[in-house]
C-alpha positions as CSV (number, residue, x, y, z in Angstrom):
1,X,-8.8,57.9,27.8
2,X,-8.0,56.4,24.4
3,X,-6.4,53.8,26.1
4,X,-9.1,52.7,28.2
5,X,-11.3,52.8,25.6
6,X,-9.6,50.4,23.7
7,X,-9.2,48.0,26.6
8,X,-12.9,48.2,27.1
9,X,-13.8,47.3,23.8
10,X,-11.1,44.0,23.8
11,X,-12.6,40.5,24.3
12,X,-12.5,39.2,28.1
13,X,-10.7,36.1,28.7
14,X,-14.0,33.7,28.1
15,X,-15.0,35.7,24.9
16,X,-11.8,34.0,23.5
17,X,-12.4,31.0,24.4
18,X,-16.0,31.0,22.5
19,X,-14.7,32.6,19.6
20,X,-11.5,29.8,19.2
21,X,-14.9,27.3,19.9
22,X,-16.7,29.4,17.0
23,X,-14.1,29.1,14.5
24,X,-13.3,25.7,15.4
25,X,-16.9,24.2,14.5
26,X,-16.6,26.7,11.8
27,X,-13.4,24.7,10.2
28,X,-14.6,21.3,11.6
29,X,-15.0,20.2,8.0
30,X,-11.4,21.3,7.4
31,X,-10.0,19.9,10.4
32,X,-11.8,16.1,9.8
33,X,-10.4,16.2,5.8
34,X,-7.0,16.9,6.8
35,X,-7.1,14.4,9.9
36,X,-7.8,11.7,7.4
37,X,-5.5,12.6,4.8
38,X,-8.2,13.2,2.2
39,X,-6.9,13.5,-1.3
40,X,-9.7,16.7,-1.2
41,X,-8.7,18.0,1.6
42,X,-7.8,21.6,-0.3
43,X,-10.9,21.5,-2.1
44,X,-13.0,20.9,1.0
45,X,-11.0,23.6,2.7
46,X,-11.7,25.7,0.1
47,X,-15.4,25.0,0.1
48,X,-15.5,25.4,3.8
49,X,-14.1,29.0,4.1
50,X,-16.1,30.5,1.1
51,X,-19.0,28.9,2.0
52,X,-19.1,27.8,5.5
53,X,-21.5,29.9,6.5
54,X,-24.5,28.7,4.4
55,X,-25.9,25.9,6.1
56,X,-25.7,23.8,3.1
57,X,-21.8,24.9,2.1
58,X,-21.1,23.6,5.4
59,X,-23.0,20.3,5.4
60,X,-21.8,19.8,2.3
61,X,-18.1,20.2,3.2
62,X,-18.6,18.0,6.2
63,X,-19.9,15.1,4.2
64,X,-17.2,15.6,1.9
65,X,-14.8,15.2,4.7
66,X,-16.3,12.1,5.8
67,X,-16.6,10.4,2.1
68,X,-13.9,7.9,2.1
69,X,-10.9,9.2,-0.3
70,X,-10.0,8.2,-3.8
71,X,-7.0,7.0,-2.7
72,X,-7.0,3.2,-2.3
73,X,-4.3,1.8,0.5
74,X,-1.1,0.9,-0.7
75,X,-0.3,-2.3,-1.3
76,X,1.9,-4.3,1.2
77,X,3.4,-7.7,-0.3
78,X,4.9,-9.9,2.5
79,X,7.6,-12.2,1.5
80,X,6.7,-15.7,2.7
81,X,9.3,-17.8,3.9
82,X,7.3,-20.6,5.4
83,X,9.0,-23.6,4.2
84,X,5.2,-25.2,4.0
85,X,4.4,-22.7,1.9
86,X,7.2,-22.8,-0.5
87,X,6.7,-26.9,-0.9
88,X,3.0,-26.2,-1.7
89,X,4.1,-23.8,-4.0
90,X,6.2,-25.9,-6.0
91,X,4.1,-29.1,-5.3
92,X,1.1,-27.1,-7.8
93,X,3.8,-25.3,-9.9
94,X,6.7,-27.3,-11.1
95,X,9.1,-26.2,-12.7
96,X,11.8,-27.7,-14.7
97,X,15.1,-28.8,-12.9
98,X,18.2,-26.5,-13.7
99,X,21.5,-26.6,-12.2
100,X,22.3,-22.8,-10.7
101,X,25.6,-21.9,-11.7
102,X,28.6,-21.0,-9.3
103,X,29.2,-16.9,-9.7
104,X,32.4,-17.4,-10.4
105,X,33.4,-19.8,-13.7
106,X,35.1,-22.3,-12.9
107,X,38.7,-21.5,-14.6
108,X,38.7,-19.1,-12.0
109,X,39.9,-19.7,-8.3
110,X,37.6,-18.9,-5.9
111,X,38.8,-16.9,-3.0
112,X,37.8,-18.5,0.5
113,X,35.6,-15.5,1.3
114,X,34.3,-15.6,-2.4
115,X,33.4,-19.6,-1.2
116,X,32.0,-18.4,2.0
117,X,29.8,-16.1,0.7
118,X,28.4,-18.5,-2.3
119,X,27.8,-21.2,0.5
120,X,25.9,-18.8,2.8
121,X,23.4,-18.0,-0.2
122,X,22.7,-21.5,-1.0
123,X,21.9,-22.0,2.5
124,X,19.4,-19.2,2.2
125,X,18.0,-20.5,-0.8
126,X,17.8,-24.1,1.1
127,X,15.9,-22.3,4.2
128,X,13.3,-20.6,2.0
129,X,12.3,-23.5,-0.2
130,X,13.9,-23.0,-3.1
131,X,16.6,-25.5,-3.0
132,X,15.6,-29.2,-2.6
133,X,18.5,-30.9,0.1
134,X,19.8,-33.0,-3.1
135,X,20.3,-29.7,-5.4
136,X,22.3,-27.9,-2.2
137,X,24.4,-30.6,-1.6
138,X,25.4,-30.9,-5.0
139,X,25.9,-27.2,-5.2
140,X,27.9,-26.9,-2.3
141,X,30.1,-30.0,-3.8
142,X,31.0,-27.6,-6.8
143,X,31.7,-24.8,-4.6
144,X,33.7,-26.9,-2.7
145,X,35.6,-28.7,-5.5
146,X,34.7,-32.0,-4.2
C-alpha cells in the first residue's frame, strides 16, 4: 500500500516536462548571461535564484543579462605584408638608411647553412617591404663574400 501510495503521488511523464519548462524560464536570465559570456554572469545568477520569483528580481536579472558586458573585445593586430602597404609606409615615414649587419662578424667563417639561413631572412625582409632591391643585393654580397 505504501508503495502505491507513493507512486500515486510521483509526477506523470508530462508533469516533468512542465516543471523542466518551469525552471527553465525560471533560470532564463542565468542561462542568457552565461550564453554570452557576461563578466556578471555569477552576480546575475545569484540575483536570479534569490530573487527570481519577484517579478522585479527577475526582470531585473534578465535585463542585466542582456546589458552588453564590461569586457571590451580583444584586440586582434594583423601583420600587414602588402608590399603597397609597406612602400606607403616608408614613403610618409623615412627613416634613416643603416646597413644591417651580418649575424655572424666577419672574422668568423660562416658555415654554408649559417649563409643559407642569413640569405633566406633577407629575402623575407625583401618580400615584406623592408628591404629596398639595392640594400638586399648589397647584403647578400657580404653574406656571400663577393
Amino acid at each position: 500500500m505504501l508503495c502505491t501510495t507513493l507512486f500515486i503521488s510521483m509526477p506523470g511523464g508530462s508533469e516533468w516536462i512542465l516543471i523542466i519548462i518551469a525552471f527553465s524560464l525560471y533560470f532564463l536570465p542565468s542561462i542568457i548571461a552565461n550564453a554570452r559570456k557576461n563578466s556578471n554572469a555569477t552576480a546575475i545568477t545569484l540575483l536570479n535564484l534569490f530573487l527570481g520569483w519577484t517579478v522585479i528580481g527577475w526582470i531585473t536579472a534578465l535585463i542585466w543579462a542582456f546589458a552588453s558586458s564590461s569586457k571590451h573585445a580583444p584586440t586582434i593586430v594583423v601583420h600587414n605584408t602588402s608590399q603597397s602597404y609597406s612602400q606607403e609606409y616608408k614613403a610618409e615615414h623615412p627613416q634613416p638608411k643603416q646597413q644591417m649587419q651580418p649575424e655572424v662578424s666577419s672574422t668568423k667563417l660562416l658555415t654554408q647553412q649559417d649563409k643559407i639561413d642569413h640569405l633566406r631572412q633577407l629575402k623575407q625582409l625583401l618580400d615584406e617591404g623592408v628591404l629596398t632591391s639595392e640594400e638586399f643585393n648589397s647584403q647578400k654580397a657580404v653574406v656571400l663574400g663577393q
